[in-house]
Every structure is written in C-alpha cells, then in structure tokens.
C-alpha positions in Angstrom: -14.1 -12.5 11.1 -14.3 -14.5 14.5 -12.1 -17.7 14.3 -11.9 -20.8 16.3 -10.1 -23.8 16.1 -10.3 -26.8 13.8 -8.8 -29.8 12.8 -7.6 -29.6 10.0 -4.4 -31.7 10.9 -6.1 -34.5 10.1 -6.9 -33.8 6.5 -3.7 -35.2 4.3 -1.9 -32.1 2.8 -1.0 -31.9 -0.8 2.8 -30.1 -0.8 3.9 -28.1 -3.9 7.6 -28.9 -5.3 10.1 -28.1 -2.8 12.1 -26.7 -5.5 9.6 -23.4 -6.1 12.1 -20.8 -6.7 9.8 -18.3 -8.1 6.7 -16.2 -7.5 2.8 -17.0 -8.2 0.5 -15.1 -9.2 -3.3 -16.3 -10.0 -6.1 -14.1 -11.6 -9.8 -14.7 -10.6 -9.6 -18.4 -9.6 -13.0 -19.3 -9.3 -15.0 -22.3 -7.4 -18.2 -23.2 -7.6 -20.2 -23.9 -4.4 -19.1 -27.2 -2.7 -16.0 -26.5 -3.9 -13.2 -27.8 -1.3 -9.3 -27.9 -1.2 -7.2 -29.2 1.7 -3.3 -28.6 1.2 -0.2 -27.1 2.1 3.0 -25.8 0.0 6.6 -24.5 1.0 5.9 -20.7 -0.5 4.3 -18.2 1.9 0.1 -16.8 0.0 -1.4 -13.7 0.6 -4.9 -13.8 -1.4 -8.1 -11.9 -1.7 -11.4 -12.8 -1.3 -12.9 -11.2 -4.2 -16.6 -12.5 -4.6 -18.8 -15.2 -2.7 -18.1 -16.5 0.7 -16.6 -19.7 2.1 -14.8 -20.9 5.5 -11.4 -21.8 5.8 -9.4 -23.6 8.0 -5.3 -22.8 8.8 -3.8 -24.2 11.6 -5.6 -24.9 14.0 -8.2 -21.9 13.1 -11.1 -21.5 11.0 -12.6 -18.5 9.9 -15.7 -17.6 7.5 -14.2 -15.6 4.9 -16.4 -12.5 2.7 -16.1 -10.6 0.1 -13.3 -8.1 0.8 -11.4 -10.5 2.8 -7.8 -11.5 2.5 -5.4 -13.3 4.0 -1.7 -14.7 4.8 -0.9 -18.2 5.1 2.8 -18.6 6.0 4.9 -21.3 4.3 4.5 -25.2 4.8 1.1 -24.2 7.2 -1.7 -26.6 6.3 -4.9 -25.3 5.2 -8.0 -25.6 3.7 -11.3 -24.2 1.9 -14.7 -25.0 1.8 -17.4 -22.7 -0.6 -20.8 -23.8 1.4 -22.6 -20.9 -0.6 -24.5 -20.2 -4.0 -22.7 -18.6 -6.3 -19.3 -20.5 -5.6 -16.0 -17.8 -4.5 -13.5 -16.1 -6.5 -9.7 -15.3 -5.3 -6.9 -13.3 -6.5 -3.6 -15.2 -5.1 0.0 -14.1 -4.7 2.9 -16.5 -3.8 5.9 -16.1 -2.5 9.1 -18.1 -3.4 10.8 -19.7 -0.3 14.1 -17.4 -0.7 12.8 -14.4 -0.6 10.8 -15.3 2.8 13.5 -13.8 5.2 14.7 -10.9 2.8 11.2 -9.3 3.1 10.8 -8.6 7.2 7.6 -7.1 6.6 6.1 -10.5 6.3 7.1 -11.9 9.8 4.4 -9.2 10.8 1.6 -10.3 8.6 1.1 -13.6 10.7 3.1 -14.1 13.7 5.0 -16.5 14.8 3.6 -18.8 11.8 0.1 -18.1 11.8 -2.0 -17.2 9.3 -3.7 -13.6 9.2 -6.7 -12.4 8.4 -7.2 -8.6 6.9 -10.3 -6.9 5.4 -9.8 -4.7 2.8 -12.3 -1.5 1.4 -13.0 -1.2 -1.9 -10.3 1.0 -3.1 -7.9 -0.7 -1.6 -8.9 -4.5 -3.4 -8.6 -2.8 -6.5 -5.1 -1.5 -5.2 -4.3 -5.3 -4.1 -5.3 -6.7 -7.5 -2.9 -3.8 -9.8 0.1 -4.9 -7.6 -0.8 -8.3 -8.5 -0.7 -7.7 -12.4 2.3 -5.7 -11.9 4.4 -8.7 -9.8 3.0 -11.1 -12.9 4.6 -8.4 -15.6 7.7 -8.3 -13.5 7.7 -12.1 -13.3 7.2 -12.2 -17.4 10.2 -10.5 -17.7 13.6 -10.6 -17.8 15.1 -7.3 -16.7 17.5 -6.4 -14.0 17.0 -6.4 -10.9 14.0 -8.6 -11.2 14.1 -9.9 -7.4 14.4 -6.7 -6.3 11.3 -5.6 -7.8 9.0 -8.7 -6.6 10.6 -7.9 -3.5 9.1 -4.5 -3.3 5.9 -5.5 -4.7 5.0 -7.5 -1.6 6.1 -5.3 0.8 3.7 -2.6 -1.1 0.7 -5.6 0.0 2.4 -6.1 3.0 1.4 -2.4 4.0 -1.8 -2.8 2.1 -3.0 -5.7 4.8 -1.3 -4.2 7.9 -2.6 -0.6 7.3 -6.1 -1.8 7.0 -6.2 -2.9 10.3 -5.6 0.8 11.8 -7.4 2.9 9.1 -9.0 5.6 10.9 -12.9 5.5 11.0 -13.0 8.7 8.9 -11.4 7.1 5.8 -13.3 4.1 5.9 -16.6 6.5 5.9 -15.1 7.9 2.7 -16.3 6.2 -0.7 -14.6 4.7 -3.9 -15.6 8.3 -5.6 -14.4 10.1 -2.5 -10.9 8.3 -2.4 -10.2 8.7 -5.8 -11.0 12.4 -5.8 -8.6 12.9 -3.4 -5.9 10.5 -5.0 -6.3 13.0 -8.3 -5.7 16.0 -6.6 -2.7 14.6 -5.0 -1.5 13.9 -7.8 -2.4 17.4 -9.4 -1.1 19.2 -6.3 2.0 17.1 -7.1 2.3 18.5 -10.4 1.3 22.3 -9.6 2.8 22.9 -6.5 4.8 25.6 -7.5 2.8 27.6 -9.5 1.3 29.3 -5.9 -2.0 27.0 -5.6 -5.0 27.9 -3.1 -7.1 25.3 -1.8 -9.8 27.2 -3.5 -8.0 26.5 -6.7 -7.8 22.5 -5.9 -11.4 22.0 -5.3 -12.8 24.0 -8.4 -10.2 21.3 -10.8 -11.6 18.6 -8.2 -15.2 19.9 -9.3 -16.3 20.4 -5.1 -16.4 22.8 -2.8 -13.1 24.2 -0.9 -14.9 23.1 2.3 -16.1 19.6 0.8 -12.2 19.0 0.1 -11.1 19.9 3.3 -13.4 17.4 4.8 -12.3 14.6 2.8 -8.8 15.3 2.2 -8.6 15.6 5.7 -9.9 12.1 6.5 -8.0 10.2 4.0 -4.7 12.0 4.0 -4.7 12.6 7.7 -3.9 16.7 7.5 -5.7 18.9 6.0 -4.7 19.7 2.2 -3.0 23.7 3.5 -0.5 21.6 5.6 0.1 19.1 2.6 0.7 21.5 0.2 2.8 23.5 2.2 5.0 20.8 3.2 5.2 19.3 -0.3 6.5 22.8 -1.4 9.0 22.8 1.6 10.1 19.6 0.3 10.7 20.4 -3.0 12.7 23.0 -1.6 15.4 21.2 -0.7 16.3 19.7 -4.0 16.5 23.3 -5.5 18.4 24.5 -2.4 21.0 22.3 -3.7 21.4 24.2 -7.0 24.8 26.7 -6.0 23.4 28.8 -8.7 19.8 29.5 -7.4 18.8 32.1 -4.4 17.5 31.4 -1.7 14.6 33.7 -3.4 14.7 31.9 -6.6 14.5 28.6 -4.4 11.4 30.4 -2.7 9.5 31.2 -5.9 10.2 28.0 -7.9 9.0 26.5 -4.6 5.7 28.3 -4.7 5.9 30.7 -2.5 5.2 34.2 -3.4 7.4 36.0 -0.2 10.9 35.0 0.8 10.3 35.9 4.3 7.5 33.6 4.9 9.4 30.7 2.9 12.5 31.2 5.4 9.9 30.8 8.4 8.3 28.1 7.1 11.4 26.5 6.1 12.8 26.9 9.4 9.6 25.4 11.3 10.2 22.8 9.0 13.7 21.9 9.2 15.1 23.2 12.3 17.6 25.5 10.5 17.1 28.4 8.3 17.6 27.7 3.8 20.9 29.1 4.0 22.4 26.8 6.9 20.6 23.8 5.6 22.2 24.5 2.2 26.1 25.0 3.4 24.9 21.7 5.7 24.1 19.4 2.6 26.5 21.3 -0.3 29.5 20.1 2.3 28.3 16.5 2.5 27.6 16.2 -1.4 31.6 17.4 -1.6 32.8 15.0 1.6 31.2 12.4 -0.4 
C-alpha cells in the first residue's frame, strides 16, 4: 500500500460528540461505488477492509486500500474515503472511547506520533479481527463487572493482530486458511492431552496428516517445531503440580507426561535453571512469605 500526500485539510470535517464516552463497534458497513465521506471524530478507529477497494485520505496521506486491509486512524485526525470501484466497499469498524486512549499503550504503536497506520491482514487473521469485534460489541451490551477492563483487553488483542502482521514470517504467510486452522486444533488438542505421553506420530493421525506434513506446518506457524512445544507445555504444567506439597516429584513427572523421572528432572532443569526439587522449596517459600 504505497501512500502519498493529499489535501485533505481542505475538506470541512464532520466531528462526533465530544462527549463519546464509550466504544463503537460497526458490522459490515457497506458503500456503494462513488461512495465518499470526509470527517473526523475525537475517538481513536481501527477498521478492516473487508470487500471492494477504495482510496483514503488521513493526514496528509493517501493510500489505495484492498480487500484485507486495515487500518488506525488516531483521534481528532481528519480523514476521508472515496469507493471509485464497482461493487462499492465493505468495513468492519472498531472505536475507541477517548478515556481509554492513554490506558492502552499498545495503541501509541499502531500510528506514531499521530499518524494513521496501515496493516494488511491474511485471511485467518480477518476472521480473527472480526470475532474480537463481536466479542467487544457483547462486552459493550452488557453490564458486568469489570466492563472497561475487558474492552480494554479486547483492543490490545487487535492491537497485536495489526502489529504482528507486519513481521509474520514468510513461512506462515505461505500457509492456508485449512493449514492454520489444522494447526490451531491440534494446539488446542495438545493442550488437552498433554499428559497422557503424546508422540507427534499420535497428533498428526487425530490432525488426519502425515507426522512429517505436521512438522512442516506446525513449524512455520508456531515457530518450533511441535516436539519442542509439547515438551515445554508439559514443563509448564509442571510447575503448577510442583506446587502440590503432597505430590512427588515422580508423581509431578507422570501427571506431567513424562514416562521417566530422570529425563523430566533434565528437562526440567534445562528449562528452568534449577532442578524440580529447588524450584519447588523456591516457590512453596514465597506462597508462605506472601
């Protein structure tokens, strides 16, 4: 997405209330072509291109926006659309109340230095956008405690969404919509039977592909290969059973996943620095300082 400057300063700027207090959130708002809108408003957007094409102006940039495109427009910034295309454009849009502007630092690098930043995301990771979304508007709908909180978190969870798109590796951009959500299931199943002594053997036949097919894409989405993941995961859960006063450090082993106390302590150690026992007496002494 090359931009360039523009003069949008000229064009008169329509202003929301300056009394938003609240959140946004709009659902498929569509435009047909020659569609145009030239305004500004004191909450800070982050939106997503969903369908069409169109150019828009921020600033004192413009940029010709695509399907898979998204951006952030920081508060009281001017800006402007125009849908020069068949077929019109169709956005997903989040706003975000004025207050809440400092409390979430991620958003200061979204921008920079009040400038509006543009973002493209892959497939999986629009429909990722678009669930926050509908989970900000339930939150919104609500009334439960802890409310701002929750926003709060939401748009920090886009916030990495935008800002991690921009580094993805070129291996997990290769990878398809089928391919990332294989690998998102068996995270999640390797979540739920790490203990039971899984092979990576095991993981591919429930995933329906080869052991070396799931390397290779586990690999480039996750980052390590699914042996290191699964090992560490086990390590971690570790921990939390380490803390039981009336479980071995066998016992801790086994419920762990792992099959020989031996090779849990080495492991263990690589991965903590200390060995199970002196990482329990550590942590049992804080819980009773505290």
């Amino acid at each position: 997405m090359a931009a360039r400057k523009s003069k949008l300063a000229t064009h008169a700027a329509i202003g929301l209330e300056d009394g938003m207090d609240d959140y946004e959130v709009f659902f498929q708002v569509r435009h047909s072509q020659g569609w145009q809108m030239w305004h500004a408003h004191p909450s800070a957007e982050i939106a997503l291109l969903e369908r069409g094409a169109c150019r828009m102006f921020a600033g004192d940039l413009s940029c010709d926006l695509k399907e898979g495109d998204a951006f952030y427009i920081p508060s009281n910034l001017p800006h402007g659309f125009l849908a020069h295309k068949p077929g019109g454009v169709q956005f997903t849009v989040m706003q975000i109340c004025v207050g809440d502007l400092r409390s979430i630092s991620l958003l200061k690098q979204l921008g920079g230095r009040g400038q509006v930043g543009f973002y493209h995301l892959a497939e999986l990771d629009q429909k990722v956008f678009v669930e926050i979304c509908h989970d900000l508007l339930r939150e919104l709908m609500s009334d439960l405690p802890y409310r701002q909180v929750a926003c709060q978190c939401m748009v920090g969870r886009v916030g990495v969404l935008l800002l991690r798109s921009t580094i993805q590796t070129e291996a997990s951009k290769a990878l398809t919509l089928d391919q990332h959500r294989l690998v998102d299931d068996a995270l999640q199943w390797m979540q739920q039977h790490a203990h039971e002594g899984l092979r990576i053997s095991d993981i591919a036949r429930q995933a329906n592909v080869s052991p070396s097919y799931f390397r290779r894409i586990f690999t480039r989405k996750v980052g390590v290969g699914p042996k290191h993941y699964l090992s560490e995961l086990r390590l971690r859960n570790s921990r939390y059973l380490l803390l039981q006063r009336n479980m071995t450090i066998a016992e801790a082993a086994e419920k762990s996943g792992f099959s020989n106390p031996q090779q849990f302590s080495k492991a263990f150690r690589q991965f903590s620095g200390v060995s199970p026992l002196k990482w329990r007496a550590a942590n049992a002494q804080k819980q009773l300082n505290q």
